[in-house]
N, C-alpha and C positions, 0 to 999 in steps of 0.2 A: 387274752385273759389267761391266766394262770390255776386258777381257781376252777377247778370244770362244774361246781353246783354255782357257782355266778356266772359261767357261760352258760348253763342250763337254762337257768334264769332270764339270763339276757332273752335266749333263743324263746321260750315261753311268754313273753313280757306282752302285751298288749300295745296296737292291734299285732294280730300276728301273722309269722311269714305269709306272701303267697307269690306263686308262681314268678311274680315279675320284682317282688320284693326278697328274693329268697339268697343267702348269700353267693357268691360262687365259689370260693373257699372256704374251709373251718378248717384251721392252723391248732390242733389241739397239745398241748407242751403237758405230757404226761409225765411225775415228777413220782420218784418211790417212796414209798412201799407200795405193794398192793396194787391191785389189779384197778384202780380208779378210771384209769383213761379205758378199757375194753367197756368198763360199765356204764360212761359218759358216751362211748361210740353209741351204743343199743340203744341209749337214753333218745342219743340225735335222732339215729333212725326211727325213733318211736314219734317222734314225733313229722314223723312226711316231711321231713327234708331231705332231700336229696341233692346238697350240693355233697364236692368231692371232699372226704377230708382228711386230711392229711397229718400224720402222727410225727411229733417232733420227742425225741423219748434217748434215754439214756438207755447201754446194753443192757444193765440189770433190769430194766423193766419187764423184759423177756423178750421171746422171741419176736421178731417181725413177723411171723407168720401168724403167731394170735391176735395182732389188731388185723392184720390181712383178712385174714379168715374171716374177723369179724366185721368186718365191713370197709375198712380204712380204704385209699385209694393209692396213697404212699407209707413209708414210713423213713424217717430221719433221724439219724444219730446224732444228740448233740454237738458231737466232734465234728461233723459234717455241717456245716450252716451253710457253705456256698452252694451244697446241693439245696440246699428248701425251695431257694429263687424259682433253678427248672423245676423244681416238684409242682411248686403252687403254680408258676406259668402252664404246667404240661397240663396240670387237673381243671383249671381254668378254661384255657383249650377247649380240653375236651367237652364240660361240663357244657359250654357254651354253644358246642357243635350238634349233644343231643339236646339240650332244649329247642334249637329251631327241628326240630324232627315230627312231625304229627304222631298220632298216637297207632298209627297205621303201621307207620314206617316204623316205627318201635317194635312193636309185635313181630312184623316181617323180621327184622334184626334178629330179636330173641328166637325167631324159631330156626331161622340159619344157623344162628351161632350155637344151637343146638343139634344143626348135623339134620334135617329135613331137608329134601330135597323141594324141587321147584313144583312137582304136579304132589306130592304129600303136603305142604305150605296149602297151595290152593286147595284141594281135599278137604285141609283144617277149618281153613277161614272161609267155606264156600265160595272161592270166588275161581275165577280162569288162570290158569296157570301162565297165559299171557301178562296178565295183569299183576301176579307176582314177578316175573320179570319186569317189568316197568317198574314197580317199587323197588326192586332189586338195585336196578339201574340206575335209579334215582340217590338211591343210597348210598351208593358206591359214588357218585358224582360230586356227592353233600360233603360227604366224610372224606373223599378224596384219595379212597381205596383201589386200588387198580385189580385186587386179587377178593373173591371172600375169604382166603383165610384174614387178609388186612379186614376187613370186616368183623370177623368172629375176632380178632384182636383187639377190636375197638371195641366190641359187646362185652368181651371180659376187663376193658382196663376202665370200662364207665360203669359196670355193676350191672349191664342190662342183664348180662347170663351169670351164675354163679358157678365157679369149675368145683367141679368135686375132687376131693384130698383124697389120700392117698387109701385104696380098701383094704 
């Protein structure tokens, strides 16, 4: 859809998303003037979706880094259209990789990819620092990370962690 208040619409429409009904892309074609698609991103996000989505936008719409920032997962330059394909296959991916994730193994992610070590994790979440390794381990298994920085990569390219810009 072209229109982002009739994808808003759609996305609202009754019964509404859940968990297993939720899309795994949103393909949003942000057309000028005007900051419309940053304000249809927040819109999405407002409403507990969390699939990836993905900004398909002409230069003048501005920077990539404003729908980034704002939540996007990619952005695409009209001129660019054989990049969408990998965009929406990679955010698919990934999208798909953290919903088999429990809500454990989420946390764990988030707090790694935040730079906590394995006996501060356990300290947090009161549990054995054994037992954050084994989540650790598991995650790394799931996602198919060989490293945690591969890890904390995978928390910033799914939105688990949000990186802070520049102070």
């Amino acid at each position: 859809m072209s229109d982002p208040q009739r994808a808003l619409a759609f996305l609202r429409k009754d019964p509404p998303f859940t968990e297993a009904r939720t899309p795994d892309v949103i393909v949003l074609a942000v057309n000028p003037p005007g900051n419309s698609g940053r304000v249809t991103l927040e819109q999405i996000h407002q409403l507990s979706l969390h699939p990836p989505v993905i900004i398909l936008a002409e230069p003048e719409n501005g920077p990539a880094s404003l729908y980034l920032n704002a939540g996007a997962s990619d952005y695409v330059v009209n001129d660019h259209l054989a990049k969408l394909g990998q965009a929406v296959e990679t955010a698919a991916r990934s999208h798909a990789l953290l919903r088999r994730l429990t809500p454990r193994q989420i946390e764990i992610l988030r707090l790694v990819a935040q730079g906590l070590g394995t006996r501060a994790i356990a300290a947090r979440l009161e549990i054995s620092h054994k037992t954050v390794e084994t989540h650790r381990a598991d995650l790394m298994q799931r996602l198919g990370a060989k490293t945690v920085p591969e890890l904390v990569h995978f928390a910033i390219r799914t939105k688990v962690v949000e990186i802070d810009g520049p102070q």
